[in-house]
C-alpha positions as CSV (number, residue, x, y, z in Angstrom):
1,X,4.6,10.3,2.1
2,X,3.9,8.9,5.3
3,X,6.3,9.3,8.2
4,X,6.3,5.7,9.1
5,X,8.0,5.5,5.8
6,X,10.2,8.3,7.0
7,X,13.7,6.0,8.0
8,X,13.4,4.3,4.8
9,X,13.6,7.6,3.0
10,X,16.7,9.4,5.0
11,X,18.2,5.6,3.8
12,X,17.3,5.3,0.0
13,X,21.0,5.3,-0.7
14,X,22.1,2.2,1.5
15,X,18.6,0.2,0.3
16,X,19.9,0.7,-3.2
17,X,23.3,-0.4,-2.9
18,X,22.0,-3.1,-1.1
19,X,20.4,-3.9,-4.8
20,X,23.4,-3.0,-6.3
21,X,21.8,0.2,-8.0
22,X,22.8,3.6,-7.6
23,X,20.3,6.8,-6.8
24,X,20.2,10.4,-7.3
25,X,19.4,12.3,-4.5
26,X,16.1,12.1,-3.3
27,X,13.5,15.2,-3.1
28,X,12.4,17.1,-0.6
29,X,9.1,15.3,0.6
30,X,6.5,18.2,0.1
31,X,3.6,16.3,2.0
32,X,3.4,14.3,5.2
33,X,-0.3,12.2,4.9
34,X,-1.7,10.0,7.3
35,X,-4.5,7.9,7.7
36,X,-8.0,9.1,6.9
37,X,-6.7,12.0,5.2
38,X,-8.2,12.9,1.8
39,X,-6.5,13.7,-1.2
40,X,-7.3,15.3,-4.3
41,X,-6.6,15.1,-8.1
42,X,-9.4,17.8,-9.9
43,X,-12.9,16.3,-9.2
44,X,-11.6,13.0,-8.0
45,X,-11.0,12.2,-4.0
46,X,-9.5,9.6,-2.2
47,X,-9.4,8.6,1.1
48,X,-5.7,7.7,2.7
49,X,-5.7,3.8,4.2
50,X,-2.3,3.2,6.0
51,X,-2.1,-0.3,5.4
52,X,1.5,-1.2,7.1
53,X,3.3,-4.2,6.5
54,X,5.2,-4.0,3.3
55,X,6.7,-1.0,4.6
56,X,5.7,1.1,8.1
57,X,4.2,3.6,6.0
58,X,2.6,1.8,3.8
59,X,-1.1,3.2,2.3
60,X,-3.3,2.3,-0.3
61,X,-5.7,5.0,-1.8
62,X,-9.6,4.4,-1.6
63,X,-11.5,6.1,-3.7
64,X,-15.2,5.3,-3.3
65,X,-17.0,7.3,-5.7
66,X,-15.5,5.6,-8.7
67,X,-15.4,2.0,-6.7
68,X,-11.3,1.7,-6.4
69,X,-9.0,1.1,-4.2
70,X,-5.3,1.9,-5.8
71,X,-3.1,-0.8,-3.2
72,X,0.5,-0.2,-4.4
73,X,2.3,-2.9,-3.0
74,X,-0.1,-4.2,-0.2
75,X,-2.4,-6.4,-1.9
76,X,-2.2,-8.3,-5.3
77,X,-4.1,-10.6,-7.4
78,X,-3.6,-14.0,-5.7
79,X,-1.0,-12.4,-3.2
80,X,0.5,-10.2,-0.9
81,X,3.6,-7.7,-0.7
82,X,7.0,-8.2,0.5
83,X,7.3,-8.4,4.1
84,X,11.2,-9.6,4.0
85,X,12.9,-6.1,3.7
86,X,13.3,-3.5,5.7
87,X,10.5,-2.5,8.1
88,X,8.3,-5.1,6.3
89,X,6.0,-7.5,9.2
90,X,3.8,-9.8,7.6
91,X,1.6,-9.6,11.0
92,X,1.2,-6.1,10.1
93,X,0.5,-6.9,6.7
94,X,-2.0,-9.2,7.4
95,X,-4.0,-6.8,9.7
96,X,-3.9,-4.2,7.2
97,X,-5.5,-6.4,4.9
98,X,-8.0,-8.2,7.0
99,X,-8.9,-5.2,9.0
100,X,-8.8,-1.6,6.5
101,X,-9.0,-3.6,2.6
102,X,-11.6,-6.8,3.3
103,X,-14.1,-4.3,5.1
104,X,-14.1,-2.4,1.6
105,X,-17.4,-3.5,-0.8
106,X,-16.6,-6.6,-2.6
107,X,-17.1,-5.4,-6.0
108,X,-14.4,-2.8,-5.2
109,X,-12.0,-2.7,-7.7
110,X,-7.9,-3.2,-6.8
111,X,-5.7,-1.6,-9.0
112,X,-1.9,-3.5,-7.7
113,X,1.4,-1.9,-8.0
114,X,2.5,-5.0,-10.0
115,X,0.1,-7.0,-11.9
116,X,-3.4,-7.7,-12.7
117,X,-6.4,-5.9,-11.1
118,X,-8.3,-7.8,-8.6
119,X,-11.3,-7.0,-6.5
120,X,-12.1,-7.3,-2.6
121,X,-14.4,-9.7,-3.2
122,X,-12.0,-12.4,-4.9
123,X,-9.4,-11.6,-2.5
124,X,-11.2,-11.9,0.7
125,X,-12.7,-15.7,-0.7
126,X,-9.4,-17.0,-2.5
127,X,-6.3,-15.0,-1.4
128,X,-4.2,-18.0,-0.2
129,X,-1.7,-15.6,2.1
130,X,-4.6,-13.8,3.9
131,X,-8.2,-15.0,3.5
132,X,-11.1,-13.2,5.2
């Protein structure tokens, strides 16, 4: 997790019952990561983009050897994430995007935490929230 996301985390319980849903208690967090840090899963490696906006400690995970960027809930096909809930700023969104996503190769793939894939490419020309 990323500390930015840290106040959201040590609140879980009252963002839920603002949804009317109830939680278990969360686990421990057993790794702070921050931007530019790499991460690991066997051969595979990522790079760590903290891409605020839809949360303070929000990041996306590039991973340039296989051409994919895994965006979570920064960037979608044809849109962007929430910026109306706690923490969110669509100024900060929009920087994230323009500045750490659009700068990745066009034909980099976008695997969304909701939705379709996309790529960089078709973002950066027809996203109608942030275009390049």
């Amino acid at each position: 997790m990323h500390p930015g996301d840290r106040e959201l985390y040590d609140n879980l319980q009252l963002q839920a019952q603002a949804f009317g849903l109830r939680t278990e208690d969360a686990l421990p967090v057993d790794t702070w990561i921050a931007d530019g840090d790499k991460v690991a899963v066997g051969a595979i490696s990522g790079e760590v983009l903290h891409t605020p906006g839809h949360t303070p400690g929000s990041v996306c995970l590039h991973v340039p050897d296989l051409g994919l960027l895994f965006a979570g809930d920064t960037l979608f096909q044809g849109s962007v994430g929430r910026t109306d809930l706690w923490g969110g700023s669509f100024q900060q969104l929009e920087a994230s995007i323009r500045e750490r996503l659009y700068g990745l190769p066009e034909e980099t793939r976008v695997v969304t935490g909701h939705g379709p894939e996309t790529q960089i490419g078709f973002e950066r020309r027809s996203n109608p929230f942030v275009r390049a």
